[in-house]
C-alpha positions as CSV (number, residue, x, y, z in Angstrom):
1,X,0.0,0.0,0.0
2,X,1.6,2.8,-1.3
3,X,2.1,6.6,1.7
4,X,-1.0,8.6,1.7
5,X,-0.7,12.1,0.2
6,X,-0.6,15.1,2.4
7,X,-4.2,15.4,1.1
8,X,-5.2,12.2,2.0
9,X,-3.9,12.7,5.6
10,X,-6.3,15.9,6.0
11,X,-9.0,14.6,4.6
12,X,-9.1,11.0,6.2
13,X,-6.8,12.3,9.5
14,X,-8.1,9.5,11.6
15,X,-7.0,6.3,9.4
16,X,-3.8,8.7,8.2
17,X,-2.5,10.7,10.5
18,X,-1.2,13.8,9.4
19,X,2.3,15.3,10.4
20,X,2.5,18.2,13.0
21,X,5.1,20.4,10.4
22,X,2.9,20.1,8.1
23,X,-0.1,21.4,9.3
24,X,-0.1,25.6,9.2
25,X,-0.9,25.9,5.6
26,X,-3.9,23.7,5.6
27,X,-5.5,25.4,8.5
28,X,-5.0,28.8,6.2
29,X,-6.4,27.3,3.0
30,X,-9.1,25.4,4.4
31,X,-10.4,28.2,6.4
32,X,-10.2,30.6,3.5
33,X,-11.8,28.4,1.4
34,X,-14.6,27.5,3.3
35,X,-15.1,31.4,4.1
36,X,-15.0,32.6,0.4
37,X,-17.4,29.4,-0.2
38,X,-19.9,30.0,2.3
39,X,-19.9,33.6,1.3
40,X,-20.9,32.2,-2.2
41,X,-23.5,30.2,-1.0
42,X,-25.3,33.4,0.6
43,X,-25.3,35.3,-2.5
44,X,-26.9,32.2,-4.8
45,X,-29.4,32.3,-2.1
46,X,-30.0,35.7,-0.9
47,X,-32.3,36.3,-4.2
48,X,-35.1,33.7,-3.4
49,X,-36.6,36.1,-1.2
50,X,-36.6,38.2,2.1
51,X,-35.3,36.3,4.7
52,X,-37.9,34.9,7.8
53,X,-38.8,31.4,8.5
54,X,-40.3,32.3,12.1
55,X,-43.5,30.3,13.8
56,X,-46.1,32.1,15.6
57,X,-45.9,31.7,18.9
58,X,-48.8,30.3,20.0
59,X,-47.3,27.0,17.5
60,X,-44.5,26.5,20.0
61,X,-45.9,24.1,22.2
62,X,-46.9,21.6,19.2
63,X,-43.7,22.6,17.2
64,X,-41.3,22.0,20.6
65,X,-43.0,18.3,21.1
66,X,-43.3,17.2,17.3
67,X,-39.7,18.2,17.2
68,X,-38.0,16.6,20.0
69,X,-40.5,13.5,18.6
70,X,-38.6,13.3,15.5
71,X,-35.2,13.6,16.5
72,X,-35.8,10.9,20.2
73,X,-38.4,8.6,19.1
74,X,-36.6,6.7,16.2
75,X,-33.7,6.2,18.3
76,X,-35.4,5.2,21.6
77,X,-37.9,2.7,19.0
78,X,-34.8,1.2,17.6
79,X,-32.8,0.4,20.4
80,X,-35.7,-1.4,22.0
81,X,-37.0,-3.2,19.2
82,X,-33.4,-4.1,18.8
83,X,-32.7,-5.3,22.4
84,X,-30.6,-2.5,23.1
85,X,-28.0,-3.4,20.3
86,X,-26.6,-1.5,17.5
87,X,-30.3,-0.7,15.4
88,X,-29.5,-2.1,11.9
89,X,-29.3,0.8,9.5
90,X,-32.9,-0.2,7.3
91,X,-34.4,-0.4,10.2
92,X,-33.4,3.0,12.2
93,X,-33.6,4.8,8.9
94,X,-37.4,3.4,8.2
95,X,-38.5,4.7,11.5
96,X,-36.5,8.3,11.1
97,X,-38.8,8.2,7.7
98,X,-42.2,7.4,9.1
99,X,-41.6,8.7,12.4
100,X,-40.8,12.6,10.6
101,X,-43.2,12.4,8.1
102,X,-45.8,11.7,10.9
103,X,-44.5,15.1,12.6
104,X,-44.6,16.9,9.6
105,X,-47.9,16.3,8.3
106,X,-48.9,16.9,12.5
107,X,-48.0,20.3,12.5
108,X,-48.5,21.0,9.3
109,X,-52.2,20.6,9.5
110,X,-51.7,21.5,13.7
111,X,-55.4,20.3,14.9
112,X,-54.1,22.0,18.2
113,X,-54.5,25.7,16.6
114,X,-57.6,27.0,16.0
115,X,-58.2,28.9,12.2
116,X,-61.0,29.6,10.8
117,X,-61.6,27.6,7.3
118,X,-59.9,26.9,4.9
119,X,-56.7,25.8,7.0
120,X,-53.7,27.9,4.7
121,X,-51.2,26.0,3.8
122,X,-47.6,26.7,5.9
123,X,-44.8,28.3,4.0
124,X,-42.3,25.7,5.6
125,X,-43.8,22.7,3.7
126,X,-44.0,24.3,0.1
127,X,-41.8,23.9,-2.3
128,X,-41.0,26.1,-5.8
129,X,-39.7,24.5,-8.7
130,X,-37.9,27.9,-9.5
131,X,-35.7,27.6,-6.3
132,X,-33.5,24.4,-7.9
133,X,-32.1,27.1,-10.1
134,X,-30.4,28.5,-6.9
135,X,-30.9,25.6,-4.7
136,X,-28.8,23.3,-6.6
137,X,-25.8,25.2,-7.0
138,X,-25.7,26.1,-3.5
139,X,-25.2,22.5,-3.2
140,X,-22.6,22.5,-5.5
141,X,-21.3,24.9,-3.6
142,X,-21.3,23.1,-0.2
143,X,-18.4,21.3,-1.3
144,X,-15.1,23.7,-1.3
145,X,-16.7,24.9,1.8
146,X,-17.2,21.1,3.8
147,X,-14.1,19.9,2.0
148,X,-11.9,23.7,3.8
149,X,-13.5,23.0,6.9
150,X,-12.7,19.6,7.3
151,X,-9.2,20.3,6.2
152,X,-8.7,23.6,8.6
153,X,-10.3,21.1,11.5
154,X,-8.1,18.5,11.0
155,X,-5.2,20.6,10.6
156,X,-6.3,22.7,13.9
157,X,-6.4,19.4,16.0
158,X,-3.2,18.2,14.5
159,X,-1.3,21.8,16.3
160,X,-3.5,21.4,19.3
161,X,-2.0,17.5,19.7
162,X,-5.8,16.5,20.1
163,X,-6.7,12.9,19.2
164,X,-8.6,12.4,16.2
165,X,-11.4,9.8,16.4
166,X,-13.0,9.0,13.2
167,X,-17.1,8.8,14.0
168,X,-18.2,6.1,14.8
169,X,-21.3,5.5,12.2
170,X,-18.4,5.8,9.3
171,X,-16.5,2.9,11.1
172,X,-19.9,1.0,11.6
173,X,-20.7,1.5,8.0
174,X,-17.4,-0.1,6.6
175,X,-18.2,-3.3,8.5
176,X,-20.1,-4.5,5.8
177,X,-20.6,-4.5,1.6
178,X,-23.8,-6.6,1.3
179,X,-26.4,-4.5,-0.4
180,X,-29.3,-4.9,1.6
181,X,-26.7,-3.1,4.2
182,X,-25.8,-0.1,1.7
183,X,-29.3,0.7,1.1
184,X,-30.1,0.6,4.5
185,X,-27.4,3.4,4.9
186,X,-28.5,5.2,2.0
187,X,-32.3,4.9,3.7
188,X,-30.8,6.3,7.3
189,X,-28.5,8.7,6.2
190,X,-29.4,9.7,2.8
191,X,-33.2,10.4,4.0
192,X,-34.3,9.6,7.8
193,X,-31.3,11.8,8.8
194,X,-32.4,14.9,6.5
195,X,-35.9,14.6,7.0
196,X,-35.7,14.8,10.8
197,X,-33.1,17.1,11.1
198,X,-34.6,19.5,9.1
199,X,-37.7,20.0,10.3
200,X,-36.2,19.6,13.5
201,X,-33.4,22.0,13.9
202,X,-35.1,24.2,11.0
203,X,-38.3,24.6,11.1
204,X,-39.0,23.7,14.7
205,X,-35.9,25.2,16.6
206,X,-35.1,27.9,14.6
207,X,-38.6,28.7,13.7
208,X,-39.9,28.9,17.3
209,X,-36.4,31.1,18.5
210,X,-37.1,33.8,15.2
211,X,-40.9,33.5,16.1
212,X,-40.2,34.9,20.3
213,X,-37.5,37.2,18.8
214,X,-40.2,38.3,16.3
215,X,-39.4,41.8,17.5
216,X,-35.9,42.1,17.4
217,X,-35.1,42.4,14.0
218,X,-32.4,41.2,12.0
219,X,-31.0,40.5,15.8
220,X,-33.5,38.3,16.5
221,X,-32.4,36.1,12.6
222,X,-28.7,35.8,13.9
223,X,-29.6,34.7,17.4
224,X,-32.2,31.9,15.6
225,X,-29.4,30.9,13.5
226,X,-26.6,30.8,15.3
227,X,-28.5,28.8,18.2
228,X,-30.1,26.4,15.3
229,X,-26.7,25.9,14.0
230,X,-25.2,25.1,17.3
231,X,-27.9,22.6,18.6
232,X,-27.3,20.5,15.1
233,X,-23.7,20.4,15.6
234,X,-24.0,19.1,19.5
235,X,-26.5,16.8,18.2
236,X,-23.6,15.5,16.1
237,X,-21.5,14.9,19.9
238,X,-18.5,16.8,18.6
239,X,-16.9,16.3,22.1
240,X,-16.2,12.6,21.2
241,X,-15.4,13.7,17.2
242,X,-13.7,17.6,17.7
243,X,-12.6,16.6,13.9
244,X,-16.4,17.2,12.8
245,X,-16.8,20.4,14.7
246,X,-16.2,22.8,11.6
247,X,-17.2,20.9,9.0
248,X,-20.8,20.3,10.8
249,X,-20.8,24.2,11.7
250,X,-20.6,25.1,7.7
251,X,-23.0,22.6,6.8
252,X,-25.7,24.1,9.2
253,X,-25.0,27.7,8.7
254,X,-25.9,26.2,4.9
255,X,-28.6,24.4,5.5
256,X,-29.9,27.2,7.5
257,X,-29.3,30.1,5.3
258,X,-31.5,27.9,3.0
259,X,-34.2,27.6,5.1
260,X,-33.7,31.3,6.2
261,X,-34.0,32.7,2.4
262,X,-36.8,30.2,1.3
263,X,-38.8,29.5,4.6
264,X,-39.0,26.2,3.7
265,X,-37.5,23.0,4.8
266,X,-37.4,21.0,1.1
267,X,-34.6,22.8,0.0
268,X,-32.9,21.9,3.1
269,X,-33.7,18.3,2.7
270,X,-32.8,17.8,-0.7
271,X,-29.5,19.5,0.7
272,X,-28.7,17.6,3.3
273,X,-29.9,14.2,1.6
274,X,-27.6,15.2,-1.4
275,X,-24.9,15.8,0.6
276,X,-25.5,12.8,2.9
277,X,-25.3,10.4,-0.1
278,X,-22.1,11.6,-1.5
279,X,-20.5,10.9,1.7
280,X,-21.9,7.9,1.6
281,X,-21.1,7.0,-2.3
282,X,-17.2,8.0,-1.0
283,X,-17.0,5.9,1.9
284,X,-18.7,2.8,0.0
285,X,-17.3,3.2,-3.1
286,X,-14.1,5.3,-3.2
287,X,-12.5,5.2,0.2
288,X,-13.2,1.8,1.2
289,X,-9.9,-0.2,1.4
């Protein structure tokens, strides 16, 4: 097996680790890139509109529960019906679909509020055709950004002397080729994970922080975002992987900037499950040994 390249080592750190001496001008490049990328992004999607995404407050309640639903309840279900072992990934990713698209349709129609007829439909569950324009290069987009962070993190642990632990559902994943196993990943990760997370961190968390700092302005957007962004990267434990601590934190200022600038949560998903997929494409395909 032939020495990984310097690239290789930054971008897989935890199966090649990199060199100390080596690590300065990666953490300047990769930050720099993912800068200049996610100021891209935010100009391909500024245009869709003015940005919002808030609930009304008298939704919190509902929108609190349906979303700590979504995110708990597939886990807790597949643990048990699983006899506390490892869910297998069909499985965990059939309940993350059913469970969220339970939720969704739940608040979307919200039997809880009541509105004189005809119920209107919520902006957070429509989707415009005209927004793939935008929406799909921002994806396109996501990459230098995920690809500089991830180098700029691994780099940044590297002078810090912190261990780098690869996570753990990457490891799990590798365990196996069988292909009732890769579509179960591509199931879990490529739609349970965006489904749930999106209306979760999205449309639920951010949308009920904008809607109780309805008042403060553009003040009120940043503290939404930044507090939507941060509860999806802690969801991620970056305590146990600190190598997925920037990466994560560009994908959610992303995913949120798209929800932000299209009050919707479809462009998010179709994000995040495109995203998602390539990862998993890389690590089934590509990177496996």
């Amino acid at each position: 097996m032939s020495e990984p390249s310097t690239w290789q080592q930054f971008l897989d750190p935890a199966r090649y680790p990199p060199a100390p001496d080596a690590a300065m001008l990666p953490v300047v490049v990769g930050v720099t890139a993912a800068l200049l990328g996610l100021l891209a992004v935010w100009r391909v999607l500024r245009p869709i509109g003015k940005p919002d995404g808030g609930l009304p407050v008298q939704d919190s309640l509902m929108a609190l529960a349906l979303g700590f639903t979504a995110l708990l309840l597939p886990d807790i279900l597949g643990f048990v019906i699983s006899q506390n072992a490892e869910p297998d990934p069909m499985l965990l990713g059939t309940l993350q679909v059913a469970i969220a698209l339970v939720c969704i349709v739940l608040f979307a129609r919200n039997p809880l509020r009541r509105q004189e007829e005809p119920v209107p439909t919520p902006p957070w569950v429509r989707f415009e055709p005209v927004w793939l324009a935008r929406v799909l290069p921002a994806w396109a987009l996501c990459y230098p950004v995920l690809i500089g962070a991830a180098v700029a993190n691994a780099a940044l642990l590297v002078l810090l002397d912190v261990p780098i632990t690869e996570q753990h559902h990457l490891t799990r994943l590798r365990t196996d080729d069988s292909v009732p196993w890769i579509v179960g990943w591509y199931v879990l990760a490529g739609l349970g994970a965006p489904l749930r997370e999106e209306f979760a961190f999205r449309v639920v968390f951010f949308g009920v922080l904008k809607g109780w700092l309805s008042q403060a302005g553009n003040a009120g957007l940043w503290v939404a975002g930044g507090a939507s962004v941060l509860l999806f990267v802690l969801a991620h434990y970056p305590w146990q992987f600190p190598v997925l601590i920037l990466p994560l934190t560009a994908l959610g200022v992303i995913l949120t900037l798209s929800y932000v600038y299209t009050r919707s949560m479809w462009p998010g998903v179709m994000i995040h499950a495109l995203h998602n997929s390539l990862v998993l494409t890389f690590q089934f395909f590509v990177l496996a040994d």
